[in-house]
N, C-alpha and C positions, 0 to 999 in steps of 0.2 A: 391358331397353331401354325408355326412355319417347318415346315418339310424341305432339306436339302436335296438336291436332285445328286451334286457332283462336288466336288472340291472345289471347284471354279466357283463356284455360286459365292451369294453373301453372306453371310452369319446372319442368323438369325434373333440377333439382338440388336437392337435398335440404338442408335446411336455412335459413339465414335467407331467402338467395338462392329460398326456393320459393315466387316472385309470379309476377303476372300483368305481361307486359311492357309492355303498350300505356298505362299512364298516363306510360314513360319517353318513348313514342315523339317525342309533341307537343313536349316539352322539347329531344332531341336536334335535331328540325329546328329549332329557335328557335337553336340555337347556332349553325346556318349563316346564320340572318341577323343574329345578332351579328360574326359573323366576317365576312362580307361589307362589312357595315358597318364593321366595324372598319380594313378593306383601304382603305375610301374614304377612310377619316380619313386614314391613312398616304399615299395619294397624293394629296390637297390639301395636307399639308405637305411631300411634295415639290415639287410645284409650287410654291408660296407662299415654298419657301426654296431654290427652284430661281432666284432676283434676278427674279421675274416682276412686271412690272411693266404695268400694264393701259391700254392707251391714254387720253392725258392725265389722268391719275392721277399726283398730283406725289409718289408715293415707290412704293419696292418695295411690293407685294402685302403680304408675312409683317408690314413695319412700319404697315399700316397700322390703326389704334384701332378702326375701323368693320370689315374683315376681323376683326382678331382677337374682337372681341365677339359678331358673327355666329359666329364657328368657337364661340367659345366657350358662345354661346346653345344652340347645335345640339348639343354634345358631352355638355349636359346630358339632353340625351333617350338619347343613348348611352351613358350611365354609368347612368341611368336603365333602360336594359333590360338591362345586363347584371348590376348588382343583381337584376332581378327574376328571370332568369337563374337565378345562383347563388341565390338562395333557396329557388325553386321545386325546383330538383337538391337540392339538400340538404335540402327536408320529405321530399320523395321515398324519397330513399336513406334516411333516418333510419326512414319509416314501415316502409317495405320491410324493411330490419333486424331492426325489433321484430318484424316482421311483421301490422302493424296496415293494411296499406294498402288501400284500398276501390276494387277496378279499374274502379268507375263513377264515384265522388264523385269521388277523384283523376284519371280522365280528362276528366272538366268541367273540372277546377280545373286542368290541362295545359293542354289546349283553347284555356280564355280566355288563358291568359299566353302559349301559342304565338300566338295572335289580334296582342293587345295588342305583343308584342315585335317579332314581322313590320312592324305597322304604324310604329312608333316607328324600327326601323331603314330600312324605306323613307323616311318622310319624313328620315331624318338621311341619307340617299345622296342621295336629290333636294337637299338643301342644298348636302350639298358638290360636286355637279352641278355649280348655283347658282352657285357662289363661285367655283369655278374658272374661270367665263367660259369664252373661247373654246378654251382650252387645253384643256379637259375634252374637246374631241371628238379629242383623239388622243393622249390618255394612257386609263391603264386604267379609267379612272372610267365611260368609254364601259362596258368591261365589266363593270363591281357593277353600272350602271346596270339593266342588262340581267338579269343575276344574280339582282339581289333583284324585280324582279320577275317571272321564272319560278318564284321561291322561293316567293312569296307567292299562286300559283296551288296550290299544294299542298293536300290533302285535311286536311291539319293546320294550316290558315292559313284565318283565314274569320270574318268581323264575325257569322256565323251561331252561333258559339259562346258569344258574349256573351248572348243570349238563353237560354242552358242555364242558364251559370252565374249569370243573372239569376232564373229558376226556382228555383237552390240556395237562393238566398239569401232566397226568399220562402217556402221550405220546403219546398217541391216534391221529392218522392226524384231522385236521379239517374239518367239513362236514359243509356246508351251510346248513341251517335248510327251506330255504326256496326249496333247489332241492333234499336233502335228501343226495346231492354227497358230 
């Protein structure tokens, strides 16, 4: 029977699968502020193709040039992290596979993209906030709102990671921020 002591440790299944879990960890909370995000995009076009029309605004919300540019400005940020998303998952799983994965280097390199994706999906919720006008405060947008930022309080969320991975890249070894080593 194998007993994990820590996160660092290996898994205790044998074979490819025998890594260390905590470089997935940062990855899988990014996918709840992709998701989240993603919820918001879906209730701004409901609302927008709910015939919502904004006071003295001469057409529905969904037809108008200036909404849809803005929606469309914003969804770039969110196609944007869910790219970086599935990348980061799949260096991941491929290193893990081979078995090449480096439970420090890759939990920097989680770290930042959980950082960077949090951020990118908060600012695309606050847009579509934004966009929604007054409507937002009683559809569900009220709740991402709220969502992604208790998300982004998380211990895997934090502009302080970008400084690690700034370290990496200036050639500095990598230090797990959770044991200081």
């Amino acid at each position: 029977m194998c007993i994990r002591d820590s996160l660092n440790d290996p898994s205790c299944v044998e074979g490819a699968f025998e890594t260390p879990v905590l470089p997935f960890l940062p990855i899988a909370h990014a996918a709840l502020a992709v998701g989240i995000a993603s919820g918001a995009l879906a209730d701004l076009a409901a609302i927008a193709n709910g015939g919502r029309r904004q006071i003295l605004a001469t057409s529905d919300q969904r037809d108008s040039p200036v909404f849809q540019n803005e929606l469309g400005r914003a969804g770039a940020g969110l196609e944007a992290a869910k790219s970086m998303l599935e990348v980061k998952s799949a260096s991941l799983w491929d290193r893990a596979l081979k078995g090449s994965l480096d439970d420090k280097a890759d939990f920097v390199e989680a770290l930042q993209a959980s950082a960077w994706i949090h951020q990118t999906c908060t600012e695309f919720v606050d847009r579509c906030y934004e966009l929604a006008g007054s409507a937002a405060l009683t559809s569900s947008l009220e709740r991402r709102m709220r969502d992604i930022r208790v998300a982004g309080q998380h211990m895997f969320v934090g502009e302080r990671y970008y400084a690690m991975a700034g370290a990496r890249y200036l050639g500095f070894p990598a230090v797990n921020p959770l044991s200081g080593q």
